[in-house]
C-alpha positions as CSV (number, residue, x, y, z in Angstrom):
1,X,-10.8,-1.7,-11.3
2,X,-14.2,-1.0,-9.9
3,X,-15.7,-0.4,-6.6
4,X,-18.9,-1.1,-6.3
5,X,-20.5,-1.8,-2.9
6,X,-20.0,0.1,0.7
7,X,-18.5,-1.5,3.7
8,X,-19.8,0.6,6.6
9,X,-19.4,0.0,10.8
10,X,-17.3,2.2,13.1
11,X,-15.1,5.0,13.3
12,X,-12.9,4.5,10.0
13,X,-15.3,2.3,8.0
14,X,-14.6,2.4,4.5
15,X,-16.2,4.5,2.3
16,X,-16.6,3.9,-1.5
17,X,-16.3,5.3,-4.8
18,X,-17.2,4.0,-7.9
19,X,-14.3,4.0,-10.3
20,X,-13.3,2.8,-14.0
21,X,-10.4,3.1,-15.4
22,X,-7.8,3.7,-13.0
23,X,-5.3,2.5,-10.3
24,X,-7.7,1.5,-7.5
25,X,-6.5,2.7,-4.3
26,X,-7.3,2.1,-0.8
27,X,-6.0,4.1,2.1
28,X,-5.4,2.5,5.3
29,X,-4.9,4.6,8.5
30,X,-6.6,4.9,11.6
31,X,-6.8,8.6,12.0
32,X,-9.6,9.5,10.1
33,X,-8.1,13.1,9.3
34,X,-4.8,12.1,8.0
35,X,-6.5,9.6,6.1
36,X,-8.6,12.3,4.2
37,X,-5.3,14.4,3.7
38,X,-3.9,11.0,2.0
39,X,-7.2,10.7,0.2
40,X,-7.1,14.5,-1.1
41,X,-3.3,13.8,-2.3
42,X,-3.7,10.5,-4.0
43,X,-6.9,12.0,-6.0
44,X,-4.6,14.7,-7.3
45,X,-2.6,12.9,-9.3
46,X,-4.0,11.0,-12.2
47,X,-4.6,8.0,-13.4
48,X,-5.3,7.2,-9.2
49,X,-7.9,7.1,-7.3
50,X,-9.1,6.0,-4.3
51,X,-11.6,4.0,-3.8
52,X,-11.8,3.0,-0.2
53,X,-10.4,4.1,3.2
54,X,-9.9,1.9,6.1
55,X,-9.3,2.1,9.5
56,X,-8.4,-0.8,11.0
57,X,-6.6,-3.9,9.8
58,X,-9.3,-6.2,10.0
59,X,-11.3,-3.2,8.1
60,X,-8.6,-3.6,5.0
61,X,-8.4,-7.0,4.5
62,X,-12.3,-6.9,4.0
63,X,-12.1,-3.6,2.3
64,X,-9.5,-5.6,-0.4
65,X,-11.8,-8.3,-0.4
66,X,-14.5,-6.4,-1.9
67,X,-13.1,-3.9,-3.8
68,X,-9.8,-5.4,-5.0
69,X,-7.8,-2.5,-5.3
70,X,-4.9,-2.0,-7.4
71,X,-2.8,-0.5,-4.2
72,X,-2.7,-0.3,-0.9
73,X,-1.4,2.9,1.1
74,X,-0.6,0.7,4.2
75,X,-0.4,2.6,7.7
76,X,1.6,0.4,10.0
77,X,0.7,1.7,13.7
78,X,-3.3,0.5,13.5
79,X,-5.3,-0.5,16.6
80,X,-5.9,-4.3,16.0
81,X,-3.4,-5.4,13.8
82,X,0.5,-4.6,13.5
83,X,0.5,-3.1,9.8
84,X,3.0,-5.3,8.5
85,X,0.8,-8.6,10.1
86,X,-1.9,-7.0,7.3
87,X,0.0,-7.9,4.0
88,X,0.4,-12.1,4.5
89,X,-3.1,-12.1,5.0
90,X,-3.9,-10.7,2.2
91,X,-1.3,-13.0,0.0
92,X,-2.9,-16.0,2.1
93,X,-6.4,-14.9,0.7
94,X,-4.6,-14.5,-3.0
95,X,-5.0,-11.2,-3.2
96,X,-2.4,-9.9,-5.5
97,X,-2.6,-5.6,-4.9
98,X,0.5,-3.8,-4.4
99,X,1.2,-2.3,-1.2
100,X,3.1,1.0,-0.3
101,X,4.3,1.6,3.2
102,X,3.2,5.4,4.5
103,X,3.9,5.7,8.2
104,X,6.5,7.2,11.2
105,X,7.5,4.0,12.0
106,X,11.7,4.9,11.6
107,X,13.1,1.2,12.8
108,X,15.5,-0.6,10.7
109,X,14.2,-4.0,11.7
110,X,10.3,-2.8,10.5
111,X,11.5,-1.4,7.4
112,X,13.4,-4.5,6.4
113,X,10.6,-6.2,7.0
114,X,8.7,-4.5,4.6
115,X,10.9,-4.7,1.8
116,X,10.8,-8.7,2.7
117,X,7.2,-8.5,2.7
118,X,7.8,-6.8,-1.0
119,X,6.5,-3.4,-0.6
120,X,7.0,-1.1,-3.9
121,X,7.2,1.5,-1.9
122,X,8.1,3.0,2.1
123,X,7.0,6.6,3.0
124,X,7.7,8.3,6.3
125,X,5.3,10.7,8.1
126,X,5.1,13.4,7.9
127,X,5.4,14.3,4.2
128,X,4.2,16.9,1.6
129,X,2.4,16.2,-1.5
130,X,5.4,15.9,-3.7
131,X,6.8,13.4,-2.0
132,X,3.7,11.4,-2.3
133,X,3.6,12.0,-5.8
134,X,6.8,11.1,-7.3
135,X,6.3,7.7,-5.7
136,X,3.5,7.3,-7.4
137,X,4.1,8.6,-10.5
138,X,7.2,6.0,-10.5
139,X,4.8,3.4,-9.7
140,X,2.4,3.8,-12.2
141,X,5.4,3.9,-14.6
142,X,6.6,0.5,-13.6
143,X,3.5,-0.8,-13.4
144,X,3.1,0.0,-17.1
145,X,6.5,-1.2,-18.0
146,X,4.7,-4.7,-16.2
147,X,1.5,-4.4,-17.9
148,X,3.1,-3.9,-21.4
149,X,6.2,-5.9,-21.3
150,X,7.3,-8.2,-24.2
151,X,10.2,-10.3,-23.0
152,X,12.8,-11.5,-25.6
153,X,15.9,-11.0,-24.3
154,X,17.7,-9.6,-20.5
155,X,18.1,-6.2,-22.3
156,X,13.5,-6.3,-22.5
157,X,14.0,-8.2,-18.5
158,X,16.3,-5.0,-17.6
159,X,13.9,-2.6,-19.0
160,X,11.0,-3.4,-17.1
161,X,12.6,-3.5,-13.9
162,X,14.6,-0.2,-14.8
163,X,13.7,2.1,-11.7
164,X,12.0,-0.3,-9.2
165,X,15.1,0.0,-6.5
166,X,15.6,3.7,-7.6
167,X,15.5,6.3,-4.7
168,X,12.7,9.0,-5.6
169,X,15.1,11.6,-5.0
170,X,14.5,14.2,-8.3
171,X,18.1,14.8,-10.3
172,X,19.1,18.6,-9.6
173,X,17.6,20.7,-12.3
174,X,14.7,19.0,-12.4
175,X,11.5,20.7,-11.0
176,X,10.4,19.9,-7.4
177,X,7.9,16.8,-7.7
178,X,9.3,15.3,-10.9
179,X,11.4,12.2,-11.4
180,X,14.5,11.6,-12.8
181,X,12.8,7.4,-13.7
182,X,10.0,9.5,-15.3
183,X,11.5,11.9,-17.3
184,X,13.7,9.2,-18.7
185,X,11.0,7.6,-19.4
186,X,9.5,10.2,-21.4
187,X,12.7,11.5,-23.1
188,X,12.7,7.8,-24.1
189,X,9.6,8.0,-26.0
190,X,9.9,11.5,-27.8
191,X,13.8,10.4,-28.9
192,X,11.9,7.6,-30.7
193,X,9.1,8.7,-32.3
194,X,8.5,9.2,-35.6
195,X,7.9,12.5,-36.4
196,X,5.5,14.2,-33.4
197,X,4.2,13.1,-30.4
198,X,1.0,14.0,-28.2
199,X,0.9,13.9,-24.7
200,X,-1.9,11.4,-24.8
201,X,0.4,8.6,-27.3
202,X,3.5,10.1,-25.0
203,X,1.3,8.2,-22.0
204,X,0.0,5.2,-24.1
205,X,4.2,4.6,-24.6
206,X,5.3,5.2,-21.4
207,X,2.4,4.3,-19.2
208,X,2.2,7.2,-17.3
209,X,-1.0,9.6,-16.8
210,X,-1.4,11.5,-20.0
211,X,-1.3,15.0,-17.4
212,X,2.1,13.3,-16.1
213,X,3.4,13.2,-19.6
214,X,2.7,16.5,-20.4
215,X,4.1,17.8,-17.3
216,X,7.5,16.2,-19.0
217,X,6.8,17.3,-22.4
218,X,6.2,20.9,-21.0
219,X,9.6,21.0,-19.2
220,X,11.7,19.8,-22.0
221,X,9.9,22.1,-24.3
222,X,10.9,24.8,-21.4
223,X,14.7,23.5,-21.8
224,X,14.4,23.9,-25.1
225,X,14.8,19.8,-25.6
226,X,11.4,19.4,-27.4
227,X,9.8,21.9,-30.0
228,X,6.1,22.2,-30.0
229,X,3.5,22.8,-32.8
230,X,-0.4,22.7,-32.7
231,X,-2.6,20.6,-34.7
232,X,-6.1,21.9,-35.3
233,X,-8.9,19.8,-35.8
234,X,-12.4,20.0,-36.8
235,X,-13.3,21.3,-32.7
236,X,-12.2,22.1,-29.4
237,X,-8.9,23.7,-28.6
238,X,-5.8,22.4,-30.9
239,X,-3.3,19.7,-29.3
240,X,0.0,20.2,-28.4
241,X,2.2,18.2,-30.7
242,X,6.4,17.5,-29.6
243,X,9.3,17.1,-31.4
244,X,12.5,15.9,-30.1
245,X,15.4,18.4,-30.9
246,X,18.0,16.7,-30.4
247,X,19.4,19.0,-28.1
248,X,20.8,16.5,-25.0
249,X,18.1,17.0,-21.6
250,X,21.3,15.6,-19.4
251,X,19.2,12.1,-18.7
252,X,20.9,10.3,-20.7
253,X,25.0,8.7,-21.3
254,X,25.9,12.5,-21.4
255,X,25.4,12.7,-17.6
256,X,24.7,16.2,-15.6
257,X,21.2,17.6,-14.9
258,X,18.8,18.2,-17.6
259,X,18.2,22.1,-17.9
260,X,20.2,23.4,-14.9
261,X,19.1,27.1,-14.1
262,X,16.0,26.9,-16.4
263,X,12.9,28.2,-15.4
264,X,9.8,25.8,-15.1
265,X,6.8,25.9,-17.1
266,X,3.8,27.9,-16.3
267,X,2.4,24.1,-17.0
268,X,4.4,22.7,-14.5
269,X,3.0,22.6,-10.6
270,X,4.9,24.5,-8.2
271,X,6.6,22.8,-5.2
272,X,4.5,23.8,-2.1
273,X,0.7,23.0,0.1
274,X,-2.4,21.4,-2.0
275,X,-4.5,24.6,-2.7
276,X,-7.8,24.7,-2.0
277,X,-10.5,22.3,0.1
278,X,-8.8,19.4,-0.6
279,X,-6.2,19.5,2.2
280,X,-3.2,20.6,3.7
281,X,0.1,20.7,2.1
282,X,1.5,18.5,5.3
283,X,0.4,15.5,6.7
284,X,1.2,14.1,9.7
């Protein structure tokens, strides 16, 4: 989607960024600080990125009026409106954007209510970027299991729901920040290809960002599950092609963890803080 106007007012009034090509996202949370940590992690993993941040209820349902985001990082403790009281409102208006819980409220009663109110997702404060990222890393893979699904049969009906009750918990063996629904995902596609595979057609299968993918192709190469080769062409640096080995990663029927004791690769990010200016590797 597209933003393309500014919403402006009080403290917490959205600001805007024009986007193509992307998951929309609008973060909603009345402290203007952790909602610029939120903002720094979401931009860090691609294809997302935000383009709107709210501070008030009545703030969001406006901000999703105009800039119809793809998802909604939903704070539920905001000062007019109970978070919760946000989402029916926006169904009532027909707006159809998918909405991810990300607050400290710990209640059993509040977080069944969000899972009746059909949230993909429910994060608690505080949290590091990891956490934030496997989340959604698995929901841009299920929303591309949405977006491209052909339905013939329960087995194509099981497949695109595959991993939408999942917990984001990774499998031991797998790197900090990476998902067991993901690298299935991705195993999937090299198993099948024909012949080699790119990280950009890896992403195009799978519907994951085309960095995500070769995050995954990186580690199984590293496990020594995938074989890589370089195709030059006429300029710019030569791609990275993968081959399936046919060596088992431990995702599959076999069981176990998928390269226990292997080191990550120098690709892959470290667990730890965001670097840099764009935040803090805790939020709050």
């Amino acid at each position: 989607m597209t933003g393309t106007g500014a919403l402006s007012g009080t403290a917490g009034a959205i600001d805007v960024i024009d986007t193509t090509d992307v998951i929309d996202v609008l973060v909603v949370d009345d402290d203007f600080m952790v909602a610029r940590v939120h903002r720094a992690f979401v931009e860090r993993v691609e294809p997302f990125r935000v383009v709107g941040v709210a501070g008030t209820g009545e703030q969001a349902v406006a901000a999703v009026d105009e800039l119809r985001p793809d998802l909604v990082l939903l704070d539920l403790y905001l000062p007019d409106l109970f978070g919760l009281d946000v989402i029916p409102r926006l169904r009532a208006a027909g707006h159809d954007c998918d909405v991810m819980v990300i607050s400290a409220a710990r209640e059993a009663d509040t977080v069944r209510g969000a899972v009746r109110q059909g949230v993909v997702d429910y994060l608690l404060k505080p949290f590091e970027f990891d956490d934030l990222r496997v989340r959604l890393e698995r929901y841009a893979a299920q929303r591309g299991r949405l977006l491209g699904a052909v339905v013939r049969s329960q087995a194509d009906v099981d497949r695109v729901l595959a991993g939408a009750t999942a917990p984001p918990a990774p499998v031991p063996g797998l790197p900090k920040g990476m998902s067991v629904e993901t690298a299935e995902l991705v195993e999937r596609a090299l198993r099948d290809a024909d012949g080699t595979l790119s990280a950009s057609e890896c992403a195009a299968l799978t519907g994951v960002s085309r960095v995500s993918a070769r995050r995954y192709l990186e580690y199984f190469h590293t496990v020594g599950s995938a074989e890589v080769s370089l195709r030059y062409g006429v300029a710019g640096r030569p791609e990275r092609r993968y081959r399936f080995r046919g060596r088992p990663t431990g995702l599959g029927p076999a069981g176990g963890a998928p390269g226990e004791g292997a080191a990550p690769s120098r690709d892959l990010p470290q667990p730890g803080a965001v670097r840099g200016r764009r935040g803090h590797g805790r939020t709050g």
